[in-house]
DSSP file (Angstrom, degrees, kcal/mol; ACC not computed):
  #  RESIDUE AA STRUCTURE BP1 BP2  ACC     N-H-->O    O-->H-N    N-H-->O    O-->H-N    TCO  KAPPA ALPHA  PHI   PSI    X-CA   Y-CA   Z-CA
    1    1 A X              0   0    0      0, 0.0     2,-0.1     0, 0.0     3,-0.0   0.000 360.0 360.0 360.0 130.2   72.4  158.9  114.7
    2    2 A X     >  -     0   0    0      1,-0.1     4,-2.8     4,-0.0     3,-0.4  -0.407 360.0-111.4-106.1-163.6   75.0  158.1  116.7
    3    3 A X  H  > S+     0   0    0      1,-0.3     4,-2.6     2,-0.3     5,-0.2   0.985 117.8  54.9 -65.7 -64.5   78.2  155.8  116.3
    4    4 A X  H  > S+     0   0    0      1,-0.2     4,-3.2     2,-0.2    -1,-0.3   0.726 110.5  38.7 -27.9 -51.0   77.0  153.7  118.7
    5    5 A X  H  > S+     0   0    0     -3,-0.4     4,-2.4     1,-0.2     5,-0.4   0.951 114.3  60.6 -89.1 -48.5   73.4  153.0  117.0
    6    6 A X  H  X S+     0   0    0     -4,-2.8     4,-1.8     2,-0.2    -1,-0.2   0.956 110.7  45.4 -21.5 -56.9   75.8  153.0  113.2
    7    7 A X  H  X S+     0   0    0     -4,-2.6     4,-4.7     1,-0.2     5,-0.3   0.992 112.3  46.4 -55.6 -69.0   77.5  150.1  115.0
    8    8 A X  H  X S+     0   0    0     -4,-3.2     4,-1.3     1,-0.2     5,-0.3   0.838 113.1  49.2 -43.5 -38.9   74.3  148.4  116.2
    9    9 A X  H  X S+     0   0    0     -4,-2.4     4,-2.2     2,-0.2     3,-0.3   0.882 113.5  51.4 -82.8 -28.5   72.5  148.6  112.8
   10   10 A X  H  X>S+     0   0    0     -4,-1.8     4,-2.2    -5,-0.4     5,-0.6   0.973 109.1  41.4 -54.7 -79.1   75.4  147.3  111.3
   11   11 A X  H  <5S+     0   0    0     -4,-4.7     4,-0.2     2,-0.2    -1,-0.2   0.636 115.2  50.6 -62.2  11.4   76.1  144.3  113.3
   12   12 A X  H  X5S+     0   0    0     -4,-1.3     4,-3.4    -5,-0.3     5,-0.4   0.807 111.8  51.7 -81.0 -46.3   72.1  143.4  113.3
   13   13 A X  H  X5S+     0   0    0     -4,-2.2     4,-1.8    -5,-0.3    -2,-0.2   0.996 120.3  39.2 -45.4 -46.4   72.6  144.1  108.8
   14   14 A X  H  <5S+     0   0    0     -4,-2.2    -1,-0.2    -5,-0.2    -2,-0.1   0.934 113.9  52.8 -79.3 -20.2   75.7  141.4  109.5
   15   15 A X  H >><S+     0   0    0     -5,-0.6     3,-2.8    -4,-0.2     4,-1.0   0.998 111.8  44.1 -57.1 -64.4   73.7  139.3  111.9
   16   16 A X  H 3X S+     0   0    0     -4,-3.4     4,-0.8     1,-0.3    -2,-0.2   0.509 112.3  51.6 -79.6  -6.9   71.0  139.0  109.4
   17   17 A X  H 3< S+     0   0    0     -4,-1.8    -1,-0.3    -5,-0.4    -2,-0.2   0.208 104.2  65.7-108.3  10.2   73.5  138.2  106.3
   18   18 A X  H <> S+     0   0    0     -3,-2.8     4,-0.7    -5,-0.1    -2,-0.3   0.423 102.6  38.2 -91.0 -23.0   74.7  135.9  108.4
   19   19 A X  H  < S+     0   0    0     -4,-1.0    -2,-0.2     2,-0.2    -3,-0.2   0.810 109.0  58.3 -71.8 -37.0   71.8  133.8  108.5
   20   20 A X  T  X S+     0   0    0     -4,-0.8     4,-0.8     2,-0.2    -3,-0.1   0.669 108.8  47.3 -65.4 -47.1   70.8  134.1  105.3
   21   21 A X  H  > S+     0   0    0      2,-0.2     4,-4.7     3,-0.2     5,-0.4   0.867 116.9  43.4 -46.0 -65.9   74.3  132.6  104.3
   22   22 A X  H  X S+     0   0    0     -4,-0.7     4,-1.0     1,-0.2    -2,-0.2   0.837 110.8  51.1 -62.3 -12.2   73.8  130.0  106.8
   23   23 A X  H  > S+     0   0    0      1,-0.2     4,-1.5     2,-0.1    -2,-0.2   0.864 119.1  43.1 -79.3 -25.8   70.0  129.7  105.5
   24   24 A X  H  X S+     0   0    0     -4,-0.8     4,-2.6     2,-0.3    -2,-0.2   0.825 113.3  52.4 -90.8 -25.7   72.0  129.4  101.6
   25   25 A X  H  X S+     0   0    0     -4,-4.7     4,-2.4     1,-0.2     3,-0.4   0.961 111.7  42.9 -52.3 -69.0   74.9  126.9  103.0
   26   26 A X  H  < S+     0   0    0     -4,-1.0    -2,-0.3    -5,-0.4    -1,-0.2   0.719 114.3  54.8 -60.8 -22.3   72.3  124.5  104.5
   27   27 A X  H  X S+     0   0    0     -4,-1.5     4,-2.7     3,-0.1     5,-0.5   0.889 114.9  40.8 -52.0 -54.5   70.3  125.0  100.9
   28   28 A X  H  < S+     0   0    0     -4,-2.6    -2,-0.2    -3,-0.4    -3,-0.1   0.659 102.0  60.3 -69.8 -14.4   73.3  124.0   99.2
   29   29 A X  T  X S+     0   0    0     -4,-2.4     4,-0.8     2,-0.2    -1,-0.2   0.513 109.8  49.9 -93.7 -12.5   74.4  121.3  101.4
   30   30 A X  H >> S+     0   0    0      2,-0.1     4,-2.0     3,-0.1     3,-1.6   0.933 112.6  53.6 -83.6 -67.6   70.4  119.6  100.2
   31   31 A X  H 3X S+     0   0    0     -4,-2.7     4,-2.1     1,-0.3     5,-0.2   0.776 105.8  44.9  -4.2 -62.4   71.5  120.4   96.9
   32   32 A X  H 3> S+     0   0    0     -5,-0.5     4,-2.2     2,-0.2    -1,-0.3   0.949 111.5  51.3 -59.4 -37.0   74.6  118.6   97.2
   33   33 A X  H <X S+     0   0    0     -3,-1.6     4,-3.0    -4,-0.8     3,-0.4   0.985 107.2  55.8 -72.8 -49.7   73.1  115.6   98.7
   34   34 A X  H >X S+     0   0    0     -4,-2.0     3,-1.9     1,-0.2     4,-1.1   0.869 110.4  48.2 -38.9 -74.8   70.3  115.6   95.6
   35   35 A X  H 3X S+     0   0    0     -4,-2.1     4,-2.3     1,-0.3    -1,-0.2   0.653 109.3  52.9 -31.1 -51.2   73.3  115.4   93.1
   36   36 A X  H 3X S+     0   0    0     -4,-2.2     4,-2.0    -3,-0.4    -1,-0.3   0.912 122.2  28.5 -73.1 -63.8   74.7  112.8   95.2
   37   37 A X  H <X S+     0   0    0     -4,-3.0     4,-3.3    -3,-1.9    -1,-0.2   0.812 111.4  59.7 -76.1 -32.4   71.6  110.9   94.9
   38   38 A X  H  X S+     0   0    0     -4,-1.1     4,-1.6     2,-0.2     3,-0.3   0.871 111.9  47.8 -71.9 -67.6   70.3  112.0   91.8
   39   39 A X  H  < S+     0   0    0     -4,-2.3    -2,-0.2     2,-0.3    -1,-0.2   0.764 105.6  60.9 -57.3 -31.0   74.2  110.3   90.2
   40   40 A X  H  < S+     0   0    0     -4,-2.0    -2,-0.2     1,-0.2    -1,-0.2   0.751 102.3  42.6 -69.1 -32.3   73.7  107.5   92.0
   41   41 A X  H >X S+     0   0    0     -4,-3.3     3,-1.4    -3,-0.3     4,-1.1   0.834 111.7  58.0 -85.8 -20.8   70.4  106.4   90.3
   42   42 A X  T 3< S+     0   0    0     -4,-1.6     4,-0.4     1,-0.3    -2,-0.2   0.442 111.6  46.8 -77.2   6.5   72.0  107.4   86.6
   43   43 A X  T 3> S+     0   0    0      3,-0.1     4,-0.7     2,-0.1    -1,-0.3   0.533 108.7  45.8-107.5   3.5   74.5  105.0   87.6
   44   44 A X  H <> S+     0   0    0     -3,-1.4     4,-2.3    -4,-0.2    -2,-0.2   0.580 118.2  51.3 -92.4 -11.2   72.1  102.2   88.8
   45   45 A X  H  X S+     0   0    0     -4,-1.1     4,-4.9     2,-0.2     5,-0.3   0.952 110.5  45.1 -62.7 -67.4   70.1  103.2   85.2
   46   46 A X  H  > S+     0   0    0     -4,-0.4     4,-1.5    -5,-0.2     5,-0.2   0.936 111.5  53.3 -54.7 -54.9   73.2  102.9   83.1
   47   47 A X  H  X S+     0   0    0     -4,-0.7     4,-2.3     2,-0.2     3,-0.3   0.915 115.9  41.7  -6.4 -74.1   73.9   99.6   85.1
   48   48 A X  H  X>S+     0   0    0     -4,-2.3     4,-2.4     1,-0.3     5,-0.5   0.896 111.4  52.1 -57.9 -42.6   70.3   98.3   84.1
   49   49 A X  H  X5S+     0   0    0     -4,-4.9     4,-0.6     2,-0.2    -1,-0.3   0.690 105.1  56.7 -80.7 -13.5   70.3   99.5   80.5
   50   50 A X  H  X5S+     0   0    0     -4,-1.5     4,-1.8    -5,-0.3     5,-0.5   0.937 107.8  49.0 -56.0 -60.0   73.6   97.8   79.8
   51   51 A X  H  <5S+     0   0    0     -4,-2.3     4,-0.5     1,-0.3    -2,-0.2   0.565 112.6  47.0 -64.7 -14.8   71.9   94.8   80.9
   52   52 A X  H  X5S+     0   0    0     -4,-2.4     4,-1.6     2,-0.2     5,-0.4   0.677 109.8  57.8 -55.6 -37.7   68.6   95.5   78.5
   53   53 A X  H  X<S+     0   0    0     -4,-0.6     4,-2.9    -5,-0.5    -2,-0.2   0.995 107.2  41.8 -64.3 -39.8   70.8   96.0   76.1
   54   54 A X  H  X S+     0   0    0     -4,-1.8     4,-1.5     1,-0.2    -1,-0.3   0.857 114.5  48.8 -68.2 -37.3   72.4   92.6   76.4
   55   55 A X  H  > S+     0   0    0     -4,-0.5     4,-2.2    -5,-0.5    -1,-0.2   0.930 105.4  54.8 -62.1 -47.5   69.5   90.7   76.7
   56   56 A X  H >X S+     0   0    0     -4,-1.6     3,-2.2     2,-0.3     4,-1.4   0.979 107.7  53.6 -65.0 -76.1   67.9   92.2   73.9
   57   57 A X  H 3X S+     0   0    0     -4,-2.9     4,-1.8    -5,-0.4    -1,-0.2   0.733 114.7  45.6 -24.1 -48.9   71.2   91.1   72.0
   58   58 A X  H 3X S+     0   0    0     -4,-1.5     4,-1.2     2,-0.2    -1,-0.3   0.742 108.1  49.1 -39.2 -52.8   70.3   87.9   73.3
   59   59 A X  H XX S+     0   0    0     -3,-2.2     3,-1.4    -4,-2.2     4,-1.3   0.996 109.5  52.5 -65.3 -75.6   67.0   87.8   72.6
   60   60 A X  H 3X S+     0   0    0     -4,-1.4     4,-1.6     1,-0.3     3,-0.4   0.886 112.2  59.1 -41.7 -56.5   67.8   89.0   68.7
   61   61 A X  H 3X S+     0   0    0     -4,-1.8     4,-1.3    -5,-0.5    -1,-0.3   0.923 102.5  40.5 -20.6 -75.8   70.2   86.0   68.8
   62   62 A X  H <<>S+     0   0    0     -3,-1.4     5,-0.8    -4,-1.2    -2,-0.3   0.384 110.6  59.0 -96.8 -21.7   68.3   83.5   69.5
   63   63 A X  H  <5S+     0   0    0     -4,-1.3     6,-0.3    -3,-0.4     5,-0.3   0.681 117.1  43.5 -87.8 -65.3   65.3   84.9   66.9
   64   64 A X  H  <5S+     0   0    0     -4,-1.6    -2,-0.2    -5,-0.3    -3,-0.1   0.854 121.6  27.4 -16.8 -73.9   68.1   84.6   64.3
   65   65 A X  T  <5S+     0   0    0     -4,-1.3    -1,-0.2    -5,-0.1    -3,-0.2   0.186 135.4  19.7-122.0  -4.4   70.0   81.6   64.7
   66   66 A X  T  >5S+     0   0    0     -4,-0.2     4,-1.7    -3,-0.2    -3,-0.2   0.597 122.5  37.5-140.9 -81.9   67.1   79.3   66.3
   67   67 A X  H  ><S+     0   0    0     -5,-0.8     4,-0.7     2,-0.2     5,-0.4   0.974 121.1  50.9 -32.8 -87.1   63.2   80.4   65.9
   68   68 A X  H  > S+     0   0    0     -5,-0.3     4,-2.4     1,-0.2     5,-0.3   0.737 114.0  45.1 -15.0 -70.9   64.1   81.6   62.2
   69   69 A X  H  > S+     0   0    0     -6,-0.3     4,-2.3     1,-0.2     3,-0.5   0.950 118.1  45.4 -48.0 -87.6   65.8   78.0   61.7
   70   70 A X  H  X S+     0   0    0     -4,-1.7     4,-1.2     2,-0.3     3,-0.5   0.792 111.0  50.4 -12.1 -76.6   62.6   76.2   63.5
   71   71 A X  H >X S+     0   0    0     -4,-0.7     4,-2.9     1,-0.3     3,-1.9   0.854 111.0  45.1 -36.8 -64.9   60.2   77.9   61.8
   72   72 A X  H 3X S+     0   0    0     -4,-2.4     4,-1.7    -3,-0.5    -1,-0.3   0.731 110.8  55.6 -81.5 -22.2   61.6   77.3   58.2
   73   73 A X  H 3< S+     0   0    0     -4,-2.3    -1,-0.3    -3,-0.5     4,-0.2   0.663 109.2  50.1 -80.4 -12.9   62.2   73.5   59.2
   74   74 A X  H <X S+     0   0    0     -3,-1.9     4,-3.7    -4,-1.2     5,-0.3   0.784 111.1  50.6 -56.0 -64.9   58.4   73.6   60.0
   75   75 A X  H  X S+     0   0    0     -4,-2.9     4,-1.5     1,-0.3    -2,-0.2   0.907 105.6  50.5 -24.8 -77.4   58.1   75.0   56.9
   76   76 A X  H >X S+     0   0    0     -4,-1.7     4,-1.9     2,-0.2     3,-0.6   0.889 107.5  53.1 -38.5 -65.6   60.0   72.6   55.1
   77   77 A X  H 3> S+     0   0    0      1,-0.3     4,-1.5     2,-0.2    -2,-0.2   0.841 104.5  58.0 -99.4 -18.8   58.0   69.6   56.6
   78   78 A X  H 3X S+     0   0    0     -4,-3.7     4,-1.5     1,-0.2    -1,-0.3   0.867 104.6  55.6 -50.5 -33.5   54.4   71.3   55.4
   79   79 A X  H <X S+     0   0    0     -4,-1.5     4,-2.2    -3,-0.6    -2,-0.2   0.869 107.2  43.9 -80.5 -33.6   55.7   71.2   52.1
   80   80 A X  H  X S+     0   0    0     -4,-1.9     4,-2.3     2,-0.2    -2,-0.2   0.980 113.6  48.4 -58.7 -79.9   56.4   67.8   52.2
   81   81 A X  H  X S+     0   0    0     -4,-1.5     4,-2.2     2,-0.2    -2,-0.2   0.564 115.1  52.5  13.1 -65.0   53.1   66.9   53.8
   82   82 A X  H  X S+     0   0    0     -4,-1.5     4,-2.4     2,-0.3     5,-0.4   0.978 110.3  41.4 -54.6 -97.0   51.8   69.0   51.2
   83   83 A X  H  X S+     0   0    0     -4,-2.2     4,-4.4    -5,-0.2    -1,-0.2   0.934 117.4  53.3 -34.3 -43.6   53.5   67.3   48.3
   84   84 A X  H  < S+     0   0    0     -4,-2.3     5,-0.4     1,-0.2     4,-0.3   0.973 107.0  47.0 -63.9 -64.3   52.6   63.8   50.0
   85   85 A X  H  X S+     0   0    0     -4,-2.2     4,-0.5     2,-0.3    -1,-0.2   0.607 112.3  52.4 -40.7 -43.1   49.2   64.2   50.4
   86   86 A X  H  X S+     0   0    0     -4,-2.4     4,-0.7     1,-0.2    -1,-0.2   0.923 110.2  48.5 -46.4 -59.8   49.1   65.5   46.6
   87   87 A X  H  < S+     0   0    0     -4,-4.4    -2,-0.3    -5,-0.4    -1,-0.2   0.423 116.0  44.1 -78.3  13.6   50.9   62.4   45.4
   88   88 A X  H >4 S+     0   0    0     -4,-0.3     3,-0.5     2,-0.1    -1,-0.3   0.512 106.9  61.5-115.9 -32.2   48.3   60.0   47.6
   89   89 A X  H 3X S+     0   0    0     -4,-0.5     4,-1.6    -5,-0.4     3,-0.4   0.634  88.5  77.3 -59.0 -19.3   45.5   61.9   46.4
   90   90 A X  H 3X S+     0   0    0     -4,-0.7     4,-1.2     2,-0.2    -1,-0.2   0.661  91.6  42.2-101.5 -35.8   46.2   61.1   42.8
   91   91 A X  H <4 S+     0   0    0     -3,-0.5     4,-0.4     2,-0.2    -1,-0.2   0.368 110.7  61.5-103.4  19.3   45.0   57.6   42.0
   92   92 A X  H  > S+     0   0    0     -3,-0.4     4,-1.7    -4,-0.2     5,-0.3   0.745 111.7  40.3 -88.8 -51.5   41.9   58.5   44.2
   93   93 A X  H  X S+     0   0    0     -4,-1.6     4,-1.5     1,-0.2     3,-0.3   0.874 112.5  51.8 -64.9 -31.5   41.4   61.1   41.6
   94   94 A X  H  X S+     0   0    0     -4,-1.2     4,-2.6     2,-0.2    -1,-0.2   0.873 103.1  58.7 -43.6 -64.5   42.3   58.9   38.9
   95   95 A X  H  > S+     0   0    0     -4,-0.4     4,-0.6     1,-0.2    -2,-0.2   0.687 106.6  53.1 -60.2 -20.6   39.7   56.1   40.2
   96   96 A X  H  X S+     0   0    0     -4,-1.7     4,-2.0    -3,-0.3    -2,-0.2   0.698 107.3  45.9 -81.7 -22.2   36.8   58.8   39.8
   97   97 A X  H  X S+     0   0    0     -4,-1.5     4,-1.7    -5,-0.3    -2,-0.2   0.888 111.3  49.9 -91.6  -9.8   37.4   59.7   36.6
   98   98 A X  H  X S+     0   0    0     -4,-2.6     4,-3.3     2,-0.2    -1,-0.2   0.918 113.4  53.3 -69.6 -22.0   37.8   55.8   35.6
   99   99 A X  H  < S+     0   0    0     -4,-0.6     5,-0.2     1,-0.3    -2,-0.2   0.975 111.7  45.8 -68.6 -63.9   34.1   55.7   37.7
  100  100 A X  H >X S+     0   0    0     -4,-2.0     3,-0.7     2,-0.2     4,-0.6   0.797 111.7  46.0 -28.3 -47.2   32.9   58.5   35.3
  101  101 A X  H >X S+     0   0    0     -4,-1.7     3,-3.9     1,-0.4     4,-1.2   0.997 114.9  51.1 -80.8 -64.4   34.2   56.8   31.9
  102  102 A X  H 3< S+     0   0    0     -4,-3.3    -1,-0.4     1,-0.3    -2,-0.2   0.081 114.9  43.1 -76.9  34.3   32.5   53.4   33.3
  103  103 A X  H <> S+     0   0    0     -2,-1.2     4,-0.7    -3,-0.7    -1,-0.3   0.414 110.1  55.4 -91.0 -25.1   29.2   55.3   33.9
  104  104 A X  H XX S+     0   0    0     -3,-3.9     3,-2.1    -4,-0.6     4,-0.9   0.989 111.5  46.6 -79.9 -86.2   29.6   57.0   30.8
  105  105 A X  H 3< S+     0   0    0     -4,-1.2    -1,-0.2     1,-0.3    -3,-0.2   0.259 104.7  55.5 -53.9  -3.5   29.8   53.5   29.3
  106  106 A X  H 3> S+     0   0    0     -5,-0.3     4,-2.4     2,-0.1    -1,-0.3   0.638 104.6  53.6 -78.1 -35.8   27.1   52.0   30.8
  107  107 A X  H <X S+     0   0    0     -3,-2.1     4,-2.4    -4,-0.7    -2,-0.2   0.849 109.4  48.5 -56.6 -35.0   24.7   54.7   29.6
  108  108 A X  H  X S+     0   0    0     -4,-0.9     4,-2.0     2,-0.2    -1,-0.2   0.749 116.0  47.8 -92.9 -18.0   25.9   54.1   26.0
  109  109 A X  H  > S+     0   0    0      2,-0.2     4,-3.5     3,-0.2    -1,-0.2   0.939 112.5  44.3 -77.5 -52.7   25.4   50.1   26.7
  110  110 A X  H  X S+     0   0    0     -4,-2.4     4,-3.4     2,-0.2    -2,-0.2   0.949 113.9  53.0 -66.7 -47.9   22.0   50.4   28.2
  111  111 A X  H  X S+     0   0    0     -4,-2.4     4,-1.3     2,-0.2    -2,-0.2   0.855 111.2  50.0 -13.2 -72.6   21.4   52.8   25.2
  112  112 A X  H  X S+     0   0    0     -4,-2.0     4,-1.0     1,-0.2     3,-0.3   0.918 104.4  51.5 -20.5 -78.6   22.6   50.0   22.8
  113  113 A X  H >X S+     0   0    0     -4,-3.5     4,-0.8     1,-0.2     3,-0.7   0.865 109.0  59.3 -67.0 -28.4   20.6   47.2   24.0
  114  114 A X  H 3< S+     0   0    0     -4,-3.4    -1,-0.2     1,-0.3     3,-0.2   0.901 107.1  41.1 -61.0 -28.2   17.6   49.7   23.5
  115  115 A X  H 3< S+     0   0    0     -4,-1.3    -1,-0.3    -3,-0.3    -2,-0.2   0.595 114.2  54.4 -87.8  -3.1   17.9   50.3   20.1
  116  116 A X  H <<        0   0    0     -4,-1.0    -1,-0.2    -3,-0.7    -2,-0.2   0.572 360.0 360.0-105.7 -10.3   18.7   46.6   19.5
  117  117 A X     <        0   0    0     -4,-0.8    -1,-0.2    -3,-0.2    -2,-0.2   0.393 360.0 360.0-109.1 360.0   15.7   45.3   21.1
């Protein structure tokens, strides 16, 4: 082999590691741009998840300091109801058992007058 064709197989070997380079630039330069993009939504994420996070806070708030409060004031006015309804109820019960006694005592009357006639 002579110099000449040494030369030639070289510079086709440099030709062709020179593409290859250029094929790994232009790989890396996609690369680069994914990263790019890739940081730019995990900073529109982080962005978003503050703003769960605050809401949530919000949310947790307001379940706290308002619904809780609601609820139990709901609460609160069943038990009255509750209690009212008891206490009105009570000379209704009261008026059956006087209905009882006077049934009671009408049996023992009619009873009475049987044996007496």
């Amino acid at each position: 082999m002579t110099d000449s064709e040494k030369l030639d197989l070289l510079l086709e070997k440099v030709g062709i590691m020179e593409n290859k380079v250029d094929t790994m630039e232009a790989k890396i330069d996609t690369m680069e741009t994914k990263m790019d993009t890739m940081e730019a939504k995990m900073d529109t994420m982080e962005t978003e998840l503050k703003t769960v996070k605050t809401d949530v806070k919000s949310v947790k708030l307001t379940l706290e300091n308002e619904i809780r409060m609601n609820i139990q004031r709901v609460a609160e006015g069943h038990l009255d109801l509750s209690r009212n309804l008891h206490d009105a109820m009570k000379p209704s019960n009261e008026v059956e058992m006087l209905a009882i006694k006077v049934r009671m005592l009408e049996t023992d009357v009619k009873e009475l007058k049987a044996k007496l006639a």
